[in-house]
C-alpha positions in Angstrom: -45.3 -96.0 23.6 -48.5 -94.2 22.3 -49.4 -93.0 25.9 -45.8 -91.4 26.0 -46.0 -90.2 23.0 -49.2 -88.5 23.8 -47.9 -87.1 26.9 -45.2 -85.6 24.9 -47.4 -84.1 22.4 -49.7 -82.6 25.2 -46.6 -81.6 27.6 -45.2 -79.3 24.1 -49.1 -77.8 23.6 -49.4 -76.6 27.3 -45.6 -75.4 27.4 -46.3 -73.5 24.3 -49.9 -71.9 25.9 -48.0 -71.1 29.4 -45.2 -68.8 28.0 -46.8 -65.1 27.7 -48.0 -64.6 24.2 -48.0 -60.7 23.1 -51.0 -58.8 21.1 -49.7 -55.8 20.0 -51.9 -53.0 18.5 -52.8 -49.2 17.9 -49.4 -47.8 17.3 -49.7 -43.8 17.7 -46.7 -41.9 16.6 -46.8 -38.1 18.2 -50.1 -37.0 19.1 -51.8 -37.5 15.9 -50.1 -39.9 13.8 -46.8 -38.1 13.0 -43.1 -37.4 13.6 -41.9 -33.5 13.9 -37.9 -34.0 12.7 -34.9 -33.1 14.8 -36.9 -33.9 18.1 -37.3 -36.2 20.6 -40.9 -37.6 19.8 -43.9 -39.8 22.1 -44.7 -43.3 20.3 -47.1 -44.9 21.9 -48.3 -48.5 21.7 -50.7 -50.8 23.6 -49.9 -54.5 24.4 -52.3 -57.3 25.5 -50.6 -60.5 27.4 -53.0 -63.6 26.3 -51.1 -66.2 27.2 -51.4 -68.1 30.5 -48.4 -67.0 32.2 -46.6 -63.9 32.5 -44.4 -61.9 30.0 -41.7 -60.7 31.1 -38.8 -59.5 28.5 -37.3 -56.4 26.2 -39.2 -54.4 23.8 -37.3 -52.5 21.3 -38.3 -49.6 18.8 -35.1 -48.6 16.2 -35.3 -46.9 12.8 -34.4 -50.1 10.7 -31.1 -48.6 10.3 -32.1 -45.8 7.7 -31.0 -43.5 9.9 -27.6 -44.1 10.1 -26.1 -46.9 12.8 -29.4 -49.5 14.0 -29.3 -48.4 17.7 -32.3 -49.5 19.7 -34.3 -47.6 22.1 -35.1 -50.3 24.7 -37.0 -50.6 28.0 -38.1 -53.8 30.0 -41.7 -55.6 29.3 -43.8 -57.1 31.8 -47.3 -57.7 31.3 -49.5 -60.0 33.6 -51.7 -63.0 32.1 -55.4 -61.3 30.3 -53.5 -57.8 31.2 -53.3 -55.0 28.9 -50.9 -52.0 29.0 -49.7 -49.1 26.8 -45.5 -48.8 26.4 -43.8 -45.4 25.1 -41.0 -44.8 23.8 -38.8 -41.4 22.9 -36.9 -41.7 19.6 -34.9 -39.1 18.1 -36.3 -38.2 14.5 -34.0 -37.2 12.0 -35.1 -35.1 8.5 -34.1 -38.6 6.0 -36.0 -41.8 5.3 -36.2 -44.0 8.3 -38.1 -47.4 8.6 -39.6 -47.9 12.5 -39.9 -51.4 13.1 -41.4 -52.5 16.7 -39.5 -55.9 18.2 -40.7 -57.6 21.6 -38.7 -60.9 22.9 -39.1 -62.8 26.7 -36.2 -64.3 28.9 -35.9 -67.1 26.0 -35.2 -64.9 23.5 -38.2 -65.7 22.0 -40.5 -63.0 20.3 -42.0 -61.6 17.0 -41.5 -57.6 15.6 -44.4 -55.5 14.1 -43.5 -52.0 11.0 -44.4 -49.1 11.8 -45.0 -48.5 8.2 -42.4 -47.9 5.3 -42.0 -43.9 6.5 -44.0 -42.7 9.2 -45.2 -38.9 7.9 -43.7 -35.7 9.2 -45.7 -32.8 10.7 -45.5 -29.8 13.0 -47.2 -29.8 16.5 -51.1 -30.3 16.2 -53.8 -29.5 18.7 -55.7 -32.3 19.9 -58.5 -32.6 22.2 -58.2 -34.8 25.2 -60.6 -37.7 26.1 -60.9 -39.9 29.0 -59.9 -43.4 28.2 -63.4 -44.4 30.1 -65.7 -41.7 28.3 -67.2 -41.7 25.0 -66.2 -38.2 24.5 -64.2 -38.7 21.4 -67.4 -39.3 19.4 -69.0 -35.6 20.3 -66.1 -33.7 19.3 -64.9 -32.8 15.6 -61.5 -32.3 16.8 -58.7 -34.7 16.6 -59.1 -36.9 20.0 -55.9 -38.2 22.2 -56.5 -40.1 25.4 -55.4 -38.4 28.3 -53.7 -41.6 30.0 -51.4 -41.1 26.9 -49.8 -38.5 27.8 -46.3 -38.9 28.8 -44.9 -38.5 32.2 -42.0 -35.7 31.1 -42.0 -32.9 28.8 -39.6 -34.7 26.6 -42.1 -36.4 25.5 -44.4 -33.0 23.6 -42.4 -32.0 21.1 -45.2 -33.2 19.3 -48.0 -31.2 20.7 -48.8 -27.5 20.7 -52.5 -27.2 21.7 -54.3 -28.9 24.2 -58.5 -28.8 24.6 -59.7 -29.5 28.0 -63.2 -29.2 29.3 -62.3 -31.5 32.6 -59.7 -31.9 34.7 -57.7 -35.0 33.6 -56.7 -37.7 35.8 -52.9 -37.8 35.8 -50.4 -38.6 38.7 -47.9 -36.0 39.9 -45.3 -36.6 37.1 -47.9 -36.1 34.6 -49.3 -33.0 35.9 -46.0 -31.5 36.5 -45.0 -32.9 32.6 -48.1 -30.3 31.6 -47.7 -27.7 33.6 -44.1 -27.4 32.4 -45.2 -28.4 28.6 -47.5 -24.8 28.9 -44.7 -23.0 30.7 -42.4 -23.9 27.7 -45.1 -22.5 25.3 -48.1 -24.6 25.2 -51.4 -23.1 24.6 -54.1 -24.7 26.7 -58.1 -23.6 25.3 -60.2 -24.6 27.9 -63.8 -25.4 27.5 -67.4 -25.4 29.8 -67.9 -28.8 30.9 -71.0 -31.0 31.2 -72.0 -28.4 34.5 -71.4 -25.4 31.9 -68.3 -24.7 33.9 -64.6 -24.3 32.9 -62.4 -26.8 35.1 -61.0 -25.9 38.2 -57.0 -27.4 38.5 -55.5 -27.9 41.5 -51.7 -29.0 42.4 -48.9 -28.2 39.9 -52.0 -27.1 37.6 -53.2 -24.7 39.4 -51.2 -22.0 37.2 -53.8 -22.7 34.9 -56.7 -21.5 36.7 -58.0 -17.9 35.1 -60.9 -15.5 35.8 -59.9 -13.8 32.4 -61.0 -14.8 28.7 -57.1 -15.1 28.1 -53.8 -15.6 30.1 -50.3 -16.1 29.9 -48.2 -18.5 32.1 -44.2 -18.3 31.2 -44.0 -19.1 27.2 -47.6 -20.4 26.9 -51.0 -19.5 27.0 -54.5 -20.2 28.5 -57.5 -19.3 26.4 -61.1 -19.6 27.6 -63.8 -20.4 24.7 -67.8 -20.5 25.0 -68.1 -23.4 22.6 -68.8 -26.7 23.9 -66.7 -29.9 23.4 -69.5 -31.1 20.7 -69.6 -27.3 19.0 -65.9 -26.3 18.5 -63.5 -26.5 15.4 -60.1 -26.3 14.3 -61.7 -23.0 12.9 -62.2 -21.5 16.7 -58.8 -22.2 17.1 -55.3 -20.4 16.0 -53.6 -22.2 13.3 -50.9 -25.1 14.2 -47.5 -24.4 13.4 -46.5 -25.5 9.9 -43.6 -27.7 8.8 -41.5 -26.0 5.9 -39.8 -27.6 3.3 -37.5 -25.0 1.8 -35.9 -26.8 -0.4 -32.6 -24.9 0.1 -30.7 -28.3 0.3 -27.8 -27.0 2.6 -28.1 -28.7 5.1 -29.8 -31.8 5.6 -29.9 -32.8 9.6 -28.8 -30.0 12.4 -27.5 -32.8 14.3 -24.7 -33.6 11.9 -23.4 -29.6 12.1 -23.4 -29.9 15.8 -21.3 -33.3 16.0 -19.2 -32.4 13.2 -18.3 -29.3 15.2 -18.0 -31.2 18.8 -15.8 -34.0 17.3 -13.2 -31.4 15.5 -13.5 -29.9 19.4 -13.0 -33.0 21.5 -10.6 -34.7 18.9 -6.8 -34.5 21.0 -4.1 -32.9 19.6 -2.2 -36.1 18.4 1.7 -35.7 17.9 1.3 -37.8 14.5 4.7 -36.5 13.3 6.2 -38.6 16.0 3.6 -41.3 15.5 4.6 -41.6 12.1 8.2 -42.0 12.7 7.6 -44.5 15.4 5.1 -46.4 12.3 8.4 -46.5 9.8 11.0 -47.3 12.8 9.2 -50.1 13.8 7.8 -51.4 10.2 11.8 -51.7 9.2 12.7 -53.4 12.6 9.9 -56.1 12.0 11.1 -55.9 8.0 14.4 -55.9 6.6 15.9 -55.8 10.1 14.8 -59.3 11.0 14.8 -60.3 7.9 18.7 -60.0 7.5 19.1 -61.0 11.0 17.0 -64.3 10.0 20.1 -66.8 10.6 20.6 -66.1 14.0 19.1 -68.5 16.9 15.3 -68.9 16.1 14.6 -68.4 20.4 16.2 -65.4 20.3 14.8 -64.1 17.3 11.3 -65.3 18.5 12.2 -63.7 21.8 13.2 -60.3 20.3 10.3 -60.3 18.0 7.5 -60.2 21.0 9.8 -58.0 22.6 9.3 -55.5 19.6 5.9 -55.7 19.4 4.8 -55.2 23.5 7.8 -52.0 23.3 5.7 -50.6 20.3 2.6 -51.4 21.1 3.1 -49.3 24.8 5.0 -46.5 23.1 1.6 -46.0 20.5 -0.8 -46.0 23.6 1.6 -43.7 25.1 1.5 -41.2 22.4 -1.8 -41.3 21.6 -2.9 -41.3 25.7 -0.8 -38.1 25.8 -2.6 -36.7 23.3 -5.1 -35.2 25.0 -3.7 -35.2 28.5 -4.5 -39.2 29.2 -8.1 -37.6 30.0 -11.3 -39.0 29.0 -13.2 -36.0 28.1 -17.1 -34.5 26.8 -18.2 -31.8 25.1 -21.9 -30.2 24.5 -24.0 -27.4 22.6 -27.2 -26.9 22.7 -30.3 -24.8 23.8 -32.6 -24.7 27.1 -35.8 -23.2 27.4 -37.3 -21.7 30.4 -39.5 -23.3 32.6 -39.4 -21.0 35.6 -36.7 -20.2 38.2 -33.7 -22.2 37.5 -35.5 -25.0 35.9 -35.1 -25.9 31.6 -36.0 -27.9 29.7 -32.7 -28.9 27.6 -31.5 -30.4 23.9 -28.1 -31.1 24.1 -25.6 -32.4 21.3 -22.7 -34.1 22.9 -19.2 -35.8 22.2 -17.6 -38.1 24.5 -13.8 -39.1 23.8 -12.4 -42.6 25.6 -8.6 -42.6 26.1 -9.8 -46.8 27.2 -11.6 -49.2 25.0 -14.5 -49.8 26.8 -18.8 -49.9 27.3 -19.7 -46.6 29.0 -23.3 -45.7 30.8 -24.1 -42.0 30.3 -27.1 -40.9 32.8 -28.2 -37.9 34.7 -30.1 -38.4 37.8 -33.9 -38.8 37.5 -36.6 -39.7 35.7 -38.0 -38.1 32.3 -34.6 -38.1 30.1 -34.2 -39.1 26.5 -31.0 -39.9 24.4 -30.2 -41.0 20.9 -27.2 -42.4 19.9 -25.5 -40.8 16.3 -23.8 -42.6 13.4 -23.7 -41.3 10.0 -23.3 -44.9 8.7 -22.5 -48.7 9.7 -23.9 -50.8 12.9 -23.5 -48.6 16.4 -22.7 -50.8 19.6 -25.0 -48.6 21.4 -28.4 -48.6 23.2 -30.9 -46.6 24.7 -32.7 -47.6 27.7 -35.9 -45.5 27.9 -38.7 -45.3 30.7 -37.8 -43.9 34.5 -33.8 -44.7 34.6 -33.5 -44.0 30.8 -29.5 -43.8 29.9 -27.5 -44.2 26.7 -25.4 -47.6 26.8 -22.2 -47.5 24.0 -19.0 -49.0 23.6 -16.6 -46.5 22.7 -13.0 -48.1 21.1 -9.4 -46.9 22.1 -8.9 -43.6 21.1 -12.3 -42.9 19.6 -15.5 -40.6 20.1 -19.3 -41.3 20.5 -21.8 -38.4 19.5 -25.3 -38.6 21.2 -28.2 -36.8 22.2 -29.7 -35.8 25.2 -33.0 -33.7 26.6 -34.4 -33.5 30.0 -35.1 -31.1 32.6 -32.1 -29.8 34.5 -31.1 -26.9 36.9 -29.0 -24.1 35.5 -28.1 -20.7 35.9 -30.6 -17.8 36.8 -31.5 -16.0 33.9 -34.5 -14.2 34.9 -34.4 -10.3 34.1 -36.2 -7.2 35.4 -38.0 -5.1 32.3 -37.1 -1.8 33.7 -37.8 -0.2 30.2 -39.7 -1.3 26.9 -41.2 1.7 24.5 -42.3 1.1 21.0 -42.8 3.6 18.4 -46.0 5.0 18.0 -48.8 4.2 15.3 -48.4 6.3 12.5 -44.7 7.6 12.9 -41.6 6.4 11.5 -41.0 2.5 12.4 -44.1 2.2 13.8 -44.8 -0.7 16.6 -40.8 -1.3 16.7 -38.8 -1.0 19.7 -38.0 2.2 20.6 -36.4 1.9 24.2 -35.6 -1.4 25.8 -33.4 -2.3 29.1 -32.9 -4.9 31.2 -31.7 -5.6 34.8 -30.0 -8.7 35.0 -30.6 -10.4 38.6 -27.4 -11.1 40.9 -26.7 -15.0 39.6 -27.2 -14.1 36.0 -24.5 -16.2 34.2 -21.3 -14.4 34.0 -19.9 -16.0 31.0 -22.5 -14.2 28.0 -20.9 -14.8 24.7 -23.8 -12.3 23.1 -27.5 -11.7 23.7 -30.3 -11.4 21.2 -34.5 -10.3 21.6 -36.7 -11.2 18.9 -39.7 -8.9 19.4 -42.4 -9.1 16.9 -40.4 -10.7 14.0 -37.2 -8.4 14.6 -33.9 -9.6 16.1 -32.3 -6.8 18.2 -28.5 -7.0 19.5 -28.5 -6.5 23.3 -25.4 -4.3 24.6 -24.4 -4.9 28.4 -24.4 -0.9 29.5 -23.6 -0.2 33.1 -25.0 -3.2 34.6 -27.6 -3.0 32.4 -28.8 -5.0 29.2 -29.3 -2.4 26.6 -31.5 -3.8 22.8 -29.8 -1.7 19.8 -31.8 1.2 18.4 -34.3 -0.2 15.8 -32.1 1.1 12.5 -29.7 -1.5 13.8 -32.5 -4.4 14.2 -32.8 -6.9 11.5 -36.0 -9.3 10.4 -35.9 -12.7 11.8 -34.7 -15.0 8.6 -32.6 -12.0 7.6 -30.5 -12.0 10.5 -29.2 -15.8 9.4 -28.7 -15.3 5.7 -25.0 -14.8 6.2 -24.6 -17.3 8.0 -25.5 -20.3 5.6 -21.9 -20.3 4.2 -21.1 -21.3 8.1 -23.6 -23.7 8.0 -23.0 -25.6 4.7 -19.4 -25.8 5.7 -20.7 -28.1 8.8 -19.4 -26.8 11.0 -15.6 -25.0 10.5 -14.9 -21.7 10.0 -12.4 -19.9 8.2 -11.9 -17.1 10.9 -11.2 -19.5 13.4 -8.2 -18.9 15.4 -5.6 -21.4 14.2 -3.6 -20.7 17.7 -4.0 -19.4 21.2 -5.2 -21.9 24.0 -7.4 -24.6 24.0 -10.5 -22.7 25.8 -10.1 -19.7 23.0 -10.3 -22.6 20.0 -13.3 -23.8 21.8 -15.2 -20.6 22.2 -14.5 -19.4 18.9 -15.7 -22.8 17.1 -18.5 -22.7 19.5 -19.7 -19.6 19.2 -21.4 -19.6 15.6 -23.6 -22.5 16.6 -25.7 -20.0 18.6 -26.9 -19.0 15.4 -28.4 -22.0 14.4 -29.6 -23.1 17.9 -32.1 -19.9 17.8 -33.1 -20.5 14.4 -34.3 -23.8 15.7 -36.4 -22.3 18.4 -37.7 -19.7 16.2 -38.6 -21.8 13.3 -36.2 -19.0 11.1 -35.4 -20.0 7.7 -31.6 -20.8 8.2 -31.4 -23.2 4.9 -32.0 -26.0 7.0 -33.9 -28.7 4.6 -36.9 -28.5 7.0 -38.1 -25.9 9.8 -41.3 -25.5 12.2 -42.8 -22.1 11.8 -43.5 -20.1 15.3 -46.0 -17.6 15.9 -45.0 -13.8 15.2 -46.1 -12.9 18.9 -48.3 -9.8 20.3 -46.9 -6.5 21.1 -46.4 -7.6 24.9 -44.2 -10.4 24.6 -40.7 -10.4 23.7 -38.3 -13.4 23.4 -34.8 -13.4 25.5 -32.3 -15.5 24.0 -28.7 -16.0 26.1 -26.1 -17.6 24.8 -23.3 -18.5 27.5 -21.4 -21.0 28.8 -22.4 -24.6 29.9 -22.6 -24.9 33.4 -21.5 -27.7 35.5 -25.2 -29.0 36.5 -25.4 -29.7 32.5 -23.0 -31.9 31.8 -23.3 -35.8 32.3 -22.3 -36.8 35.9 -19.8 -39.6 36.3 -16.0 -40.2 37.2 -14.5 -42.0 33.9 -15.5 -38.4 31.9 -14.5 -34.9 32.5 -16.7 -32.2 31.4 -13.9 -30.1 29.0 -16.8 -27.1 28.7 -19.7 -25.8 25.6 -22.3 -23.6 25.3 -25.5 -23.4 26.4 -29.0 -20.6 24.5 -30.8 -20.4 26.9 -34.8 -18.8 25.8 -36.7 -16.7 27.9 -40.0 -14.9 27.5 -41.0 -12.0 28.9 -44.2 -10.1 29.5 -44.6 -6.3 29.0 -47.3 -6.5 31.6 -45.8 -8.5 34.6 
């Protein structure tokens, strides 16, 4: 009995040693140790396996539901016995308090969860100095260090970072090097170094855009700057000055997101008949009321009979009415903004709405790797999940009738909206509105979108209206430009309404409602991108920019190739801003 009893004992102690058993450590939100609000943002964290067998499970990063509904951003665990690895996840940020909680369970179920801390601090891009995981390089610099094997394999993943110091050529795979190359393209600014041979490195592959002769280049919206300082020599103080997070304080509007679903859901919401629904509510509350109750003394069969009869007729004639609603189609909406990162390629933020006609759990994925989403809820548990890592998609069970807001930003192929400069003038030094534009025209190239519901340049702080002239893009005269945070003072009225406007057209067809409620949000879309103060309750501050760079912003329709793929949802149309920068000089 002792013997078994022992065997027991010893057969419980080895089960327990066997199953994987996870160390998790060195949590790194961003690149430095922070959050930058309203983005998708890189959290990094390393797990060691020291158990005796394999782990194999689910880890899960969520917000502790402070942010509205609890939904998960997930991705599948497997770490070999003595094995260490580094998991990364994309979570949407929002501007309120949020609690980030790590969880990790195997096959069983079993598993343990670690705080990220009560509220993770918010921060604008830093500049951070990369160091290979196998040199002690870190400890020679005095700037703020970030392994290079850390850096994420899309550019989804740098909202976080807006310098990067390199005196080597890091070694990264192809997704990685093509995740930097468009992170600089977008507007990175890469300050390279001398290495240990007293030379700058030499890039090859998708890098090689980086490669310079000159003391300072551009490559799309970023920038490559040379420096004689060392790795052990150079400060923050040889460098330009991060962009700054702002608290205004205005209080209008607390979280972008919310304008931007508030204004999708009024879109994709069907136009109900509820007059008729509501006479078919009191018809069929007296049949099931005073009709049977005065009919109570007939036979009970019959009564029984006529009662489930009553109740399958009305409960077909409400999914009727409602299903015709909105055509019986099961339809989604989007806004957002795309930024340039050469040819047809972008790098998009889209807000979108999704309306089921059928109760049901829907996938929503495009094709891919190196996509993020984020599920929405402004209060209450969310039936949703996000599967992050190479075939990331947003999971959600959408009831009869109802909407799901959510998030997406990837890279996608959209229209051409490269230009030819074919004039840009300033005013001379001295004169009258000196430095401003004096002459600017564009020559849109043959697929340009066709669909332009306005153009904007910002040039040196000042917003100028572009007029389509001939075939040609024509900026306003600069009496008729305005200064950046000017040009969205009127608009915080719009704003703090969330999202509906007075001068909306309250008839005329469907596609005319949509472009006109769609058509302000362009507004706050480029304040985003240009860190303008549009009373938001927190904004990132952006560089003025020199006298040979000007900022296009386009705001058209969606195109198809935005929208998410699938047969259970139509794509019922939105708007796209697209950015792009342009050189005086190329």
């Amino acid at each position: 009995m002792i013997r078994l009893l022992f065997s027991l004992l010893f057969s419980l102690a080895f089960a327990l040693s066997a199953r994987g058993e996870l160390i998790v450590r060195n949590p790194l939100a961003g690149f430095a140790g922070s959050f930058v609000p309203e983005r998708f943002n890189l959290v990094s964290v390393e797990v060691q396996n020291v158990g005796a067998q394999p782990f194999e499970g689910v880890m899960s990063l969520d917000d502790g539901g402070y942010g509205g509904g609890r939904v998960p951003f997930e991705q599948p665990l497997f770490v070999s016995p003595g094995a260490t690895r580094w998991v990364q996840f994309y979570p949407y940020v929002t501007t309120g308090y949020q609690r980030w909680e790590l969880s990790w369970r195997d096959k069983a179920g079993k598993g343990d969860s670690m705080p990220l801390g009560d509220n993770m601090k918010s921060g604008g891009p830093v500049t951070v100095i990369f160091d290979s995981p196998d040199s002690p390089r870190g400890q020679q610099s005095r700037l703020r260090p970030f392994l290079e094997n850390l850096f994420p394999p899309s550019v989804v993943g740098t909202e976080g970072l807006y310098g990067a110091v390199l005196d080597h050529v890091p070694r990264w795979d192809a997704l990685r090097r093509q995740a930097f190359r468009d992170w600089v393209y977008r507007g990175g600014v890469v300050h390279l170094l001398p290495g240990i041979d007293g030379k700058y490195p030499e890039f090859a592959d998708e890098l090689a855009p980086l490669n310079t002769t000159t003391p300072k280049a551009v490559f799309g919206a970023g920038r490559i700057v040379q420096h004689k300082e060392t790795r052990g020599v150079i400060t923050e103080a040889n460098l330009e000055r991060d962009p700054q997070l702002m608290s205004d304080g205005q209080g209008y509007m607390q979280d972008a997101s919310g304008i931007m679903v508030s204004k999708l859901s009024d879109i994709t919401r069907p136009n109900i008949p509820w007059g008729l629904i509501y006479l078919l509510t009191v018809v069929y509350v007296a049949l099931i009321g005073p009709v049977f109750f005065l009919q109570r003394k007939r036979d009970y069969r019959v009564m029984l009979g006529a009662f489930l009869g009553m109740v399958l007729l009305f409960a077909w004639l409400f999914t009727v009415v409602g299903r015709r609603g909105y055509g019986e189609k099961q339809i989604v909406h989007s806004v957002g903004y795309a930024e340039s990162l050469g040819g047809t390629r972008y790098v998009a933020m889209q807000w979108m709405h999704a309306f089921a006609t059928s109760s049901d759990s829907y996938r929503f994925a495009f094709p891919g790797p190196g996509h993020a989403y984020a599920a929405l809820a402004s209060s209450g548990t969310v039936r949703a999940r996000v599967r992050s890592g190479a075939d990331a998609a947003l999971e959600a069970d959408i009831p009869l009738f109802s909407g799901r807001p959510f998030i997406h930003s990837g890279t996608l192929t959209g229209d051409d909206t490269s230009v030819e400069v074919m004039e840009w003038t300033t005013r001379p030094v001295g004169g009258f509105d000196a430095g401003r534009l004096e002459a600017f025209r564009l020559k849109p190239n043959a697929d340009f979108p066709k669909e332009v519901e306005w153009m904007r340049l910002l040039y040196r702080g000042r917003v100028y209206q572009m007029m389509l002239t001939k075939g040609e893009w024509v900026a306003a005269d600069s009496h008729y430009s305005v200064e950046l945070n000017a040009s969205f003072a009127d608009k915080k009225i719009e704003y703090n309404n969330w999202g509906r406007y007075s001068d909306e057209p309250q008839a005329g067809t469907t596609e005319d409602r949509l472009k006109a409620r769609l058509n302000n949000a362009g507004w706050l879309l480029m304040a985003k991108l240009t860190g303008a103060n549009a009373y938001t309750r927190q904004r990132v501050t952006q560089p003025e920019g020199d006298a040979d760079t000007a900022q296009l912003f386009i705001y058209a329709r969606t195109p198809a190739s935005f929208s998410v793929p699938g047969e259970k949802f139509q794509f019922g149309g939105g708007t796209i801003l697209y950015k792009q920068t342009l050189h005086k000089s190329l």
